[in-house]
N, C-alpha and C positions, 0 to 999 in steps of 0.2 A: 575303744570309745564307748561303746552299747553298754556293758556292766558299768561305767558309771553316770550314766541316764539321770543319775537323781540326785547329784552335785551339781550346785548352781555354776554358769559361766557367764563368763563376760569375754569380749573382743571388740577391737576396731571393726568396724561393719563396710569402713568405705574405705575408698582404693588407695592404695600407697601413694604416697606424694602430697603437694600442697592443691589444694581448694578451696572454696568459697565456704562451702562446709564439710565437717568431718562428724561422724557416726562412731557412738561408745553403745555399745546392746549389752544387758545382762540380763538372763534368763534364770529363774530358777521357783522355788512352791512357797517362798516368802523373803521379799526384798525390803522389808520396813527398813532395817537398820541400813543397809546402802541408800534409800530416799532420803532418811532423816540427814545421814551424813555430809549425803554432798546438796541434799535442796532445802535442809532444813524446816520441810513442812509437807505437809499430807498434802499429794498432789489427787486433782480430782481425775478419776478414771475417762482414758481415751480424751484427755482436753491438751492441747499443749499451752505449757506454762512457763513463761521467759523470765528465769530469773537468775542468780550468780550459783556457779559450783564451785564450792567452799573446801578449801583444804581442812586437814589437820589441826589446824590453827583458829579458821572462822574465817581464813582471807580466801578472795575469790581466783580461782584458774582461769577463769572466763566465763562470761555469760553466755547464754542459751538456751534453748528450749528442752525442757524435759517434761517426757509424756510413759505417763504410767499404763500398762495394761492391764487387768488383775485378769489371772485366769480363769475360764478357762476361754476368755475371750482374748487372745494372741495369736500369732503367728506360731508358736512353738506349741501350744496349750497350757503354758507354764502361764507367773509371771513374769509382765517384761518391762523393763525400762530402755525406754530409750532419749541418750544426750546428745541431743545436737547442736556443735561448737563451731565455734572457726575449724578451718580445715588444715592449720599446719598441724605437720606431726610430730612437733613438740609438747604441742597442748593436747592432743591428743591420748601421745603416752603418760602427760602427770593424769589427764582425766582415768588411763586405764589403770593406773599404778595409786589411784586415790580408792576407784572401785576395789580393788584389790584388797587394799588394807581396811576399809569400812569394815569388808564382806569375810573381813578373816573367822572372825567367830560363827560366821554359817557356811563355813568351807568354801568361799568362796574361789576359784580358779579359774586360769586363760583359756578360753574353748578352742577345741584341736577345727581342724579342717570339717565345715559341713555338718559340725553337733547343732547348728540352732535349726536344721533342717531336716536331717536325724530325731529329732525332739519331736518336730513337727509330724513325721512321721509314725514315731511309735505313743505319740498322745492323737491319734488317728483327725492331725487336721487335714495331712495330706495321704493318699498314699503311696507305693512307692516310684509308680512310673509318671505320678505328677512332683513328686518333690526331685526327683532326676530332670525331670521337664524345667526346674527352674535350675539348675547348672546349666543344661544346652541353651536357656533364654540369655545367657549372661555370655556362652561360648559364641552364640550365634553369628556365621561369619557372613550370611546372606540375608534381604528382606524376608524373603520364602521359609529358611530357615526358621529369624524368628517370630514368624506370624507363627508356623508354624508348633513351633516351641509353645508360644503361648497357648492356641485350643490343646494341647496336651498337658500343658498346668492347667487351663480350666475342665477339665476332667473327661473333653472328647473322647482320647483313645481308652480310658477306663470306661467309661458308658459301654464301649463297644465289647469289651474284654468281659464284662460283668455280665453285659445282654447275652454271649457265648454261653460263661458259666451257668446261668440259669435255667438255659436249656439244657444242659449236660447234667445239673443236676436232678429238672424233672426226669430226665430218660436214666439215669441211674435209681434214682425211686422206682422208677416202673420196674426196671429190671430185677432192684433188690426185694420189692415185693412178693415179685415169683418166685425168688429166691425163697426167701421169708415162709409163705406159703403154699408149697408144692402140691396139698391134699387140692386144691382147688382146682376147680375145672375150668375156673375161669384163664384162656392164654392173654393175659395182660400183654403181651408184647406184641400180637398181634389185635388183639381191638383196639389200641392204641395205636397202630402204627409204627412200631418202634424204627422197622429200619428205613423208612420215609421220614421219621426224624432225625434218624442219624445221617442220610444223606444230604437232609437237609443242613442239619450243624458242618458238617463236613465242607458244605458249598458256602454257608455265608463265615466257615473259617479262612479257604480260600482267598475270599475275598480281601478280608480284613489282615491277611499273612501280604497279599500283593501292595497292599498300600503301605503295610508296616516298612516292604522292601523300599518304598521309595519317599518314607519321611528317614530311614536310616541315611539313604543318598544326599536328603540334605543335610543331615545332621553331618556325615564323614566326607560326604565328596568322593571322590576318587580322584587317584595317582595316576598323572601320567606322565608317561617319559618319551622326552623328544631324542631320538637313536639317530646313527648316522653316521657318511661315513665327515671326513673334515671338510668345510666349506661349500655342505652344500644346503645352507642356509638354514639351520638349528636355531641360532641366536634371534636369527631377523623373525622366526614364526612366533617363538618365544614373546617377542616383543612388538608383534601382529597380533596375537592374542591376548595380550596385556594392555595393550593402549599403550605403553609406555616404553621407555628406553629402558630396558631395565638389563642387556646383556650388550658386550662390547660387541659389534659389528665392524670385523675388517676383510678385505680379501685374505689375509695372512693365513691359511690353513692350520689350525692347532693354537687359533688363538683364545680359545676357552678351555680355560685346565682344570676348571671345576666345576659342580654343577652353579646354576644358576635357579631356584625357583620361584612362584608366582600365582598366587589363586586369585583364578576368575570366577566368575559364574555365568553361567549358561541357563535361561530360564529360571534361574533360584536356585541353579546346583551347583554345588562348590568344586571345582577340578584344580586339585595341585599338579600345575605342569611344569616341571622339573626337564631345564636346557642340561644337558652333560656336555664333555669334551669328544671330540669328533673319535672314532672307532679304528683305529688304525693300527699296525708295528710302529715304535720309535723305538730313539735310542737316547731321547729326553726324560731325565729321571721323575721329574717335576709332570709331566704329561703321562707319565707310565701311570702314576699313582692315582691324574684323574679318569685313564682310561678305566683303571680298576674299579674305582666308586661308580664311575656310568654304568659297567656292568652287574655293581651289586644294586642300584635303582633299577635297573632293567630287571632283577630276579625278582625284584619287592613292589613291581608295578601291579595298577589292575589293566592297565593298558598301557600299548607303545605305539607310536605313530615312527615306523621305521622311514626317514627323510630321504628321499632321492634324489639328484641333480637332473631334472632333465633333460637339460643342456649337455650331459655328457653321458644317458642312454645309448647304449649302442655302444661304446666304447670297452674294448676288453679289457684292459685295465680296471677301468671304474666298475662297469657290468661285476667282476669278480670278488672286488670289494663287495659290493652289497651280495653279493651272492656268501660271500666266507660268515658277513654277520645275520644273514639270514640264518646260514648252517647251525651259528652259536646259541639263537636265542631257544628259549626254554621253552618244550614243548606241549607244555600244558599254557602256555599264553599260545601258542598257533591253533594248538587243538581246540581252543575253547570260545577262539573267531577276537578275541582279545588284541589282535594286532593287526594294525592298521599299516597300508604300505601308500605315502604321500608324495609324490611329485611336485618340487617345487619348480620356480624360475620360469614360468609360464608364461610372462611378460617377454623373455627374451629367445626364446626356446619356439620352435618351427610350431606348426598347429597341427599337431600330430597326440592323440590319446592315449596314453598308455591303457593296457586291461587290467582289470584286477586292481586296479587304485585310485585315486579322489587329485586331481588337477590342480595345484595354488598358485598363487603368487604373493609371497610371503610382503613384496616391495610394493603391488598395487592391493591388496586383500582381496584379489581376485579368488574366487574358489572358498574361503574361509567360513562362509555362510552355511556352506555343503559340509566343511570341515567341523563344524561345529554340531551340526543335524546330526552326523557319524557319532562324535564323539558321545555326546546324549543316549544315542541308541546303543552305544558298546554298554554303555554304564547302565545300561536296564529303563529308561528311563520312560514313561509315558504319561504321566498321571497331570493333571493338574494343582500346582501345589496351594490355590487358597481352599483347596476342598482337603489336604494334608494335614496329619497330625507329624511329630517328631519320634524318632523311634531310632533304638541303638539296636546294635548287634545281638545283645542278650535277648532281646523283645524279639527280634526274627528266629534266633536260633530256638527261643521258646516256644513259638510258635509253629515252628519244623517240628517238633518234638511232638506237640499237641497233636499237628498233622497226622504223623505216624501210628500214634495212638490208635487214631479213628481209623485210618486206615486199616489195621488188626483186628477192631471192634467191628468194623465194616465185613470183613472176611469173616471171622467167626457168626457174624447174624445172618449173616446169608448161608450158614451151613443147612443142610434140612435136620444135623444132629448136634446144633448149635450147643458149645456148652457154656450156659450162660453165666458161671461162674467166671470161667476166663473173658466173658464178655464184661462182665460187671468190673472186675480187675482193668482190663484195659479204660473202660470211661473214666476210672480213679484215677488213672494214669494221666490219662488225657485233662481231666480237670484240674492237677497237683500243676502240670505244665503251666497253665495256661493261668494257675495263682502264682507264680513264680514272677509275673511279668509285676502284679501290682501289688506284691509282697506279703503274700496271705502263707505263701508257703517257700519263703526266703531265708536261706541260714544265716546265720550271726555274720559270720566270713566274707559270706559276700557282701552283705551291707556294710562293714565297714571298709571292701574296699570301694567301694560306688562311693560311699559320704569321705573318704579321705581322699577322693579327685575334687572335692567343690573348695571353695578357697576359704578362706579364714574369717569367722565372722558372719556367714551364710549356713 
């Protein structure tokens, strides 16, 4: 996609199906002969103008509004045209199949997945963790989410990223100066201050890596899986924390053979809770094969709420079962406090507490309130999200990376035989990191796989 930046495109801009109105964008460094074509006349810059879009012939596809951008005042930095039709996708395709053939003589072609925001990025309208900020605005699966999303396309968490770098880069100046300059007697690094600045960057990067963790949580949510042994109320929590019916509820033990799932939100954070089939031996083929998948959701969770009957605590039988799936699950979800052990049936069950677990009643939503404060806290959660920006995993683990750095830089300036070469090296490090996030120092590769997640026309 990137090497060819400088071939114009065009795409449908709006959502598959029928609407009220439908979205034709072309993007490219001179669109006269596609205006002439389908509007027949020099339209006036940034005004829309409703007039017929004209075949091949002179006869009209339909009328609409078409609004010229000239660059480098657009969304892309190019220019751009945009037609806005009726919204079937009939009319739609002669409009994009008319641009097409206008625009043949200035190579005109269909833009792949996320070139008109690509564009936008490498003609520096955006950069790159706010033109990624307008994918997650469009994925957004919560309010939180995409309020969120949006102070990160208006340039919040960049401001913050940028305020970093520039202290990293005054403290790299100091450093390379004495580098630079060794006859001098002057210690730059100490009349400056240097390592009171670098723990100071180190604290307010801290800061900024903690909240990164918890606009990632809105943006992904977390997995979690409801375990257990058969009927001892999976489906009914399932659909206690959904508000809805959304899994069959019978006495019949081994009446859900596949998973079931369901995203809620919790404060503005998105949790995929995935019902499985109950954890047992059989000798039903059809039940073996959901027992399996429950078990490959149980390796692929960030959490599992392992489900208990209350009502039949104490019982060696039962007691043994949850004791076997205890034995099974994976020990980096126990070790890592990830697993949650629930008590259901509280409503019907003596008033006795178990230890070590959280009390519900899946049939009164007794306990669910508590259920949900856990869940929150398993998944890291504290922050308040209108004071959130949106932030992926590459942004944290960038961020980690950054960390590290300073943390090296931090040990080397504290030596009394400090070598400030390896100190200078580590800050380059540390500030290459932390351009990675808003694509100052981004490879070809990975941008085009970020712009070939955004959809077609964006």
């Amino acid at each position: 996609m990137l090497p060819r930046h400088h071939e114009p495109i065009v795409a449908i801009a709006s959502a598959p199906g029928r609407g009220a109105v439908g979205i034709v964008r072309v993007s490219g460094r001179d669109l006269g002969s596609v205006i002439a074509a389908l509007c027949a006349r020099v339209l006036a810059p940034r005004h829309a103008t409703y007039l017929p879009f004209l075949d091949a012939d002179g006869q009209p596809i339909d009328q609409g509004l078409a609004i010229h951008f000239p660059a480098p005042h657009s969304y892309t930095g190019e220019a751009v045209l945009e037609l806005q039709a009726h919204g079937g996708p009939v009319v739609l395709q002669l409009l994009l199949a008319r641009c097409l053939e206008a625009g043949t003589g200035i190579g005109l072609r269909v833009a792949e997945p996320g070139e008109f925001t690509a564009r936008a990025y490498l003609n520096d309208k955006l950069d790159l963790a706010q033109a990624e900020a307008v994918s997650d605005l469009i994925d957004a699966s919560t309010e939180a989410a995409a309020r969120s999303a949006s102070r990160s396309l208006a340039g919040d968490f960049s401001a913050e990223v940028h305020a970093l770098r520039d202290r990293l880069v005054e403290l790299r100046m100091l450093v390379e100066a004495t580098l630079d300059f060794p006859e001098e007697e002057i210690d730059f690094l100490e009349q400056a201050n240097a390592r009171g600045r670098l723990a100071a960057i180190a604290e307010q990067l801290d800061a900024l890596l903690d909240r990164a963790r918890q606009g990632a949580l809105l943006r992904e949510g977390i997995k979690v899986v409801i375990a257990g042994q058969p009927n001892v109320g999976k489906s009914s929590l399932l659909n206690a924390l959904a508000g809805a019916e959304l899994a069959i509820v019978t006495p019949i033990p081994g009446t859900t053979r596949d998973k079931v799932s369901e995203t809620i939100q919790i404060e503005g954070v998105p949790l995929h809770v995935i019902d499985t089939a109950g954890l047992r031996d059989s000798a039903d083929e059809v039940e073996r094969i959901g027992i399996a998948r429950a078990w490959a959701e149980i390796e692929a969770a960030d959490a599992v709420l392992l489900l208990r009957d209350l009502m039949r605590v104490g019982d060696p039988t039962h007691d043994a079962g949850d004791a076997a799936i205890a034995g099974r699950l994976p020990a980096s979800l126990v070790d890592s406090g990830r697993l949650l052990t629930v008590f259901n049936k509280a409503d019907a069950a003596p008033p006795v507490r178990p230890l070590n677990g959280i009390v519900i009643s899946a049939k009164t939503g007794a306990g669910l309130d508590a259920l949900r404060r856990k869940l929150l806290e398993l998944a890291g959660w504290h922050a308040n999200p209108e004071g959130l920006f949106i932030a992926r995993t590459r942004h944290v683990h960038a961020l980690r990376q950054t960390a590290e750095h300073l943390r090296l830089a931090q040990q080397q300036a504290a030596r009394d035989d400090a070598a400030l070469d390896l100190l200078a090296e580590e800050l380059r490090l540390a500030q290459r990191s932390l351009g990675e996030i808003t694509g100052e120092f981004t490879p070809d590769d990975l941008l085009g796989e970020i712009f070939s997640r955004f959809c077609i026309g964006k």
